[in-house]
C-alpha positions in Angstrom: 79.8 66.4 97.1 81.8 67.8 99.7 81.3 72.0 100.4 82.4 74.1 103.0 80.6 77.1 104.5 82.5 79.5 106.4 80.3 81.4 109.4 81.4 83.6 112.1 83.2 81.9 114.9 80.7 83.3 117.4 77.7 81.8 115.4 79.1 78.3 116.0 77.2 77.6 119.2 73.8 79.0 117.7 74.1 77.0 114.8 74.9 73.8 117.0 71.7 74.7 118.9 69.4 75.4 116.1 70.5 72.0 114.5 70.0 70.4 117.3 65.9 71.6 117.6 65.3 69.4 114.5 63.6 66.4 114.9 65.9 64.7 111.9 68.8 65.3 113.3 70.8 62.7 115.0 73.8 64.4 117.3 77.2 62.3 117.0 80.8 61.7 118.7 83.2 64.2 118.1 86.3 63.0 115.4 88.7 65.6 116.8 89.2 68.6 119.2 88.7 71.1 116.5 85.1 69.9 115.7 82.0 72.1 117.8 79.7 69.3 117.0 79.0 66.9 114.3 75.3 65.6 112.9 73.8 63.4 110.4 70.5 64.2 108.9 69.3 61.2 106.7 72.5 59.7 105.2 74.2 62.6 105.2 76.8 64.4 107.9 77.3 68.0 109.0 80.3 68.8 111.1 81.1 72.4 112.5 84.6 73.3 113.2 85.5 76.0 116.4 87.0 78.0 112.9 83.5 78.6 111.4 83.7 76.5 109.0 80.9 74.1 108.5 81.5 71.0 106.1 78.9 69.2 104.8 78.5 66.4 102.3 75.5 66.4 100.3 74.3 69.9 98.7 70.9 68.3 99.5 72.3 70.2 102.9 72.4 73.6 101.4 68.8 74.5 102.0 68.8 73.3 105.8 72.3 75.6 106.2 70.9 78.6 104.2 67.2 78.2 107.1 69.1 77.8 109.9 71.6 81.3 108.4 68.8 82.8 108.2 67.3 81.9 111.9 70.5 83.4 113.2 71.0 86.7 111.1 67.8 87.8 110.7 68.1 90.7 113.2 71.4 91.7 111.4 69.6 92.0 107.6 68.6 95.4 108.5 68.8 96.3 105.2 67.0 95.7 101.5 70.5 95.7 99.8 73.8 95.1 100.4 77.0 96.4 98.3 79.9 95.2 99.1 83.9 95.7 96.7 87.5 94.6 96.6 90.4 94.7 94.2 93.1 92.4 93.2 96.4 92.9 91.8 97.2 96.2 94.0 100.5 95.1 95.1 101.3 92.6 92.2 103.8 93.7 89.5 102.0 91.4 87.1 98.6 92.3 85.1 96.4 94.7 86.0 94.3 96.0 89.6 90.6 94.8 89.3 88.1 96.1 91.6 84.6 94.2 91.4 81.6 95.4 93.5 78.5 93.1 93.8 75.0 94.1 95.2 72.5 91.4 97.2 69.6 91.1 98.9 69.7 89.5 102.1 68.2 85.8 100.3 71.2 86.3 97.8 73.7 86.9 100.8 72.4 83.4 102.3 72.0 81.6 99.6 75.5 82.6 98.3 77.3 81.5 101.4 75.4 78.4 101.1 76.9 77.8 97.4 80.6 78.5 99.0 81.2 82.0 98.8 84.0 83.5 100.7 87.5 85.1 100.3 88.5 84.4 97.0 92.2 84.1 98.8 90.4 80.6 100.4 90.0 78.9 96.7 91.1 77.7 93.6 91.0 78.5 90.1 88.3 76.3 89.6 86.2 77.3 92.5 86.5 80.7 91.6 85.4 80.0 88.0 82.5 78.3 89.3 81.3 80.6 91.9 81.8 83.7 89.9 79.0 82.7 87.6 77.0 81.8 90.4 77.1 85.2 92.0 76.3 87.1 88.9 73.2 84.9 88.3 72.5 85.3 91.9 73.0 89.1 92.4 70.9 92.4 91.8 73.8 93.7 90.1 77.5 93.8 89.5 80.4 95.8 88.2 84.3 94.7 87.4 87.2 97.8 86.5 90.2 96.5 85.6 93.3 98.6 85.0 95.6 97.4 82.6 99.2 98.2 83.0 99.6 100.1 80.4 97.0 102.5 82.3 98.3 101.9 85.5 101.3 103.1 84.9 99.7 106.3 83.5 97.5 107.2 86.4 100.2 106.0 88.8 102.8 108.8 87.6 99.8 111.1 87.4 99.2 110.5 91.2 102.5 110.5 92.0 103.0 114.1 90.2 99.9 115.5 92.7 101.8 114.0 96.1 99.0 111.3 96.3 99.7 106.9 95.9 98.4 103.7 95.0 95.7 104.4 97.6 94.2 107.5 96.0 94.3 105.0 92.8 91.9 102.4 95.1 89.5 105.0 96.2 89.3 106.0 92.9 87.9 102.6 91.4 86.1 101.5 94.4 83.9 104.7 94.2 83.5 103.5 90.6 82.6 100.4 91.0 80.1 101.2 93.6 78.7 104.6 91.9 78.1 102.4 88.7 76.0 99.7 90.9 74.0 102.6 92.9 72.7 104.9 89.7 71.0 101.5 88.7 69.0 101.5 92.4 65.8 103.9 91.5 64.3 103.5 95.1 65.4 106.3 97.0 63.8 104.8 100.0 65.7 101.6 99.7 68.2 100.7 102.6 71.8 100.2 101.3 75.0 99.4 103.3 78.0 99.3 101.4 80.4 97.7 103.1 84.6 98.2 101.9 87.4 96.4 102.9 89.4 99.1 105.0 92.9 100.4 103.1 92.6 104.2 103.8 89.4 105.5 105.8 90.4 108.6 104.7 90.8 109.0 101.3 87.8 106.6 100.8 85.6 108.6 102.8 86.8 111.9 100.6 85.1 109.9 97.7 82.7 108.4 99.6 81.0 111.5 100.9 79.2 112.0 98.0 77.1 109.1 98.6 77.1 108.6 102.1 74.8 112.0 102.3 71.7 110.1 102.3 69.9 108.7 104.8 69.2 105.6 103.6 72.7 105.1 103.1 75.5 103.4 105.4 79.0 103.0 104.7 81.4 100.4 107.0 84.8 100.1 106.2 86.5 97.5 108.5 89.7 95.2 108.5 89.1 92.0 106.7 86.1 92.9 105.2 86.1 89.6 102.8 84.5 88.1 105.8 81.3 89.3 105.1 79.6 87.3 102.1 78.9 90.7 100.0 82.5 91.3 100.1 84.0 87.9 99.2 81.6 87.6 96.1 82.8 91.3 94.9 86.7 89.6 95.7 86.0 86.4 93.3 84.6 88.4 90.9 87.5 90.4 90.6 89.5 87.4 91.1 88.5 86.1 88.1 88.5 88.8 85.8 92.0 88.9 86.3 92.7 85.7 86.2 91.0 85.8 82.7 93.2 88.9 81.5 95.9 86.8 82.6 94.8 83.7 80.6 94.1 86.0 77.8 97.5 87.8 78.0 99.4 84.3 77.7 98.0 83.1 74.8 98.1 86.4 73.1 101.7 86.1 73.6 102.7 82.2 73.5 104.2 82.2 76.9 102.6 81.9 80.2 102.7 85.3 81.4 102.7 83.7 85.4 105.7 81.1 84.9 108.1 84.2 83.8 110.2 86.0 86.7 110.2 90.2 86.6 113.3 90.0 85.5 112.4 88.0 82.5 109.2 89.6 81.4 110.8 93.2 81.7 113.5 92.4 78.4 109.7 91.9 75.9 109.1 94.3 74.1 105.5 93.8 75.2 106.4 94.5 78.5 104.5 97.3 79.4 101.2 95.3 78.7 101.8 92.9 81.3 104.1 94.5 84.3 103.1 97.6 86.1 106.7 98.6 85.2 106.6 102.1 86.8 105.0 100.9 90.0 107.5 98.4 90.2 110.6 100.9 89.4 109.3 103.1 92.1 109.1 99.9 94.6 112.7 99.4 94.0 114.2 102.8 94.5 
C-alpha cells in the first residue's frame, strides 16, 4: 500500500543521510528532478521528494520512517505533551465552524505522521475518515466544538453588537477546545506547548493569557501551523466532524445539503440549520 509522509523540506537531506547509514538499504537512480533520493530496503522502495514528501510502498516501512523521525527530532521534543487546534467552516456559508484540539506525546506525534497525518486540506473523505479514528486511539486526549448555524448566527450578531468579529468567535472556541484538554492534565510539572494556527495574535493571546501564566506552559502561534503533526490531526478531526454534520444534515433533509447553491438553500424553510445566514448577509452588504 502506497502512503505518503510529509516532513519538513529542510529535514530531506538528514533523512537521506540517516537512510543511507543502514546496512539494508540499497541507494538507487533518481526517476525525476523532483526526487532527493530514492532507496529500496528488501522488496520495498522509499523515494523522498525536494517537497517533503516521502512515499513509500509497503507500511512494513512505517517503523523504519517513524526511527529515523525520531533520530532527527529528538532535540526538538522538548516537551512531555503537545496540544495543538484548528477549525473548519470559518469562512464557509454552509454548516457549522468546528474547532478540534488534539493532545500527543512526542511517540504519538511520530507515529501519527508515520500513519499519514497532515493538513486535512491535503486529503480525501476517506483518508480523513480513516485517520481521524486513528488519531483518537492514538492520542492522550481530544476535544471537537462545533457551532451549528443556528448558533452561529446568534453569537455572530452578539459579537457584532459589542464591535468585535468572526475572530473573537475563533478565540473563543479555540480557548475551549484547548481549556477542555488542559483541566484533564493533573501534572503541574508536565511540559505543554500548545501550538495554534495564527488568525489574530491578539485576541488569542487576550484568551490565552490565562493559561500561558505558567511556567510549564508555552504558546506558539505561527502561519500555517497545520504543518506541524499536532495541528493537522486537531484539523482532521474537525474535518470530519463536519463532514459528519454535513452527512447527517442531508439525510435528515432528503437532499444533499453540498450539491444545493446559496441561493437555493436560502428559499427552505430549514434554512437557518444549514447556512450561516446572517454571516452571509453581512458578507454581502
Amino acid at each position: 500500500m502506497t502512503s505518503v509522509v510529509k516532513i519538513e523540506q529542510d529535514e530531506i537531506i538528514y533523512f537521506k543521510a540517516f537512510l543511507s547509514s543502514r546496512s539494508d538499504v540499497t541507494l538507487l537512480d533518481k526517476k525525476s528532478d523532483y526526487e532527493s533520493f530514492r532507496v529500496k530496503i528488501n522488496n520495498y522502495t522509499i523515494v523522498g521528494y525536494d517537497t517533503g514528501n516521502i512515499v513509500i510502498n509497503s507500511d512494513e516501512l512505517k517503523p523504519i520512517i517513524n526511527e529515523i523521525l525520531y533520530e532527527i527530532r529528538k532535540h526538538k521534543l522538548n516537551f512531555d505533551i503537545a496540544i495543538g487546534s484548528d477549525e473548519t467552516g470559518k469562512g464557509e456559508w454552509l454548516g457549522p465552524l468546528t474547532i478540534a484540539a488534539v493532545a500527543l506525546n512526542p511517540s504519538q506525534i511520530l507515529y501519527l505522521q508515520g500513519e499519514g497525518v497532515k493538513d486535512s486540506k491535503e486529503l480525501n473523505y476517506n483518508n480523513i475518515e480513516t485517520l481521524s479514528k486513528t488519531i483518537k486511539n492514538n492520542s492522550i486526549n481530544y476535544h471537537v466544538i462545533s457551532i451549528y448555524p443556528i448558533e452561529f448566527n446568534y453569537l455572530f450578531n452578539q459579537v457584532k453588537k459589542e464591535g468585535k468579529n468572526l475572530n473573537d468567535i475563533l478565540a473563543e472556541g479555540h480557548y475551549t477546545a484547548i481549556n477542555t484538554i488542559m483541566n484533564k492534565i493533573k501534572n503541574t510539572n508536565t511540559r505543554i506547548r500548545i501550538t495554534i494556527d495564527e488568525f489574530d495574535r491578539v485576541k488569542t493571546n487576550q484568551k490565552m493569557i490565562q493559561l500561558s501564566n505558567q511556567s510549564n506552559i508555552e504558546i506558539v502561534q505561527k502561519p500555517r501551523a497545520e504543518e506541524e503533526v499536532v495541528v493537522a490531526a486537531a484539523s482532521i478531526l474537525a474535518k470530519r466532524e463536519r463532514d459528519k454534520i454535513l452527512d447527517e444534515l442531508s439525510v435528515k433533509y432528503e437532499i444533499d445539503v453540498r450539491s444545493l447553491s446559496q441561493e437555493s438553500l436560502m428559499l427552505k424553510t430549514y434554512a437557518d440549520e444549514i447556512i450561516k445566514l446572517d454571516y452571509v448577509k453581512n458578507q454581502i452588504k
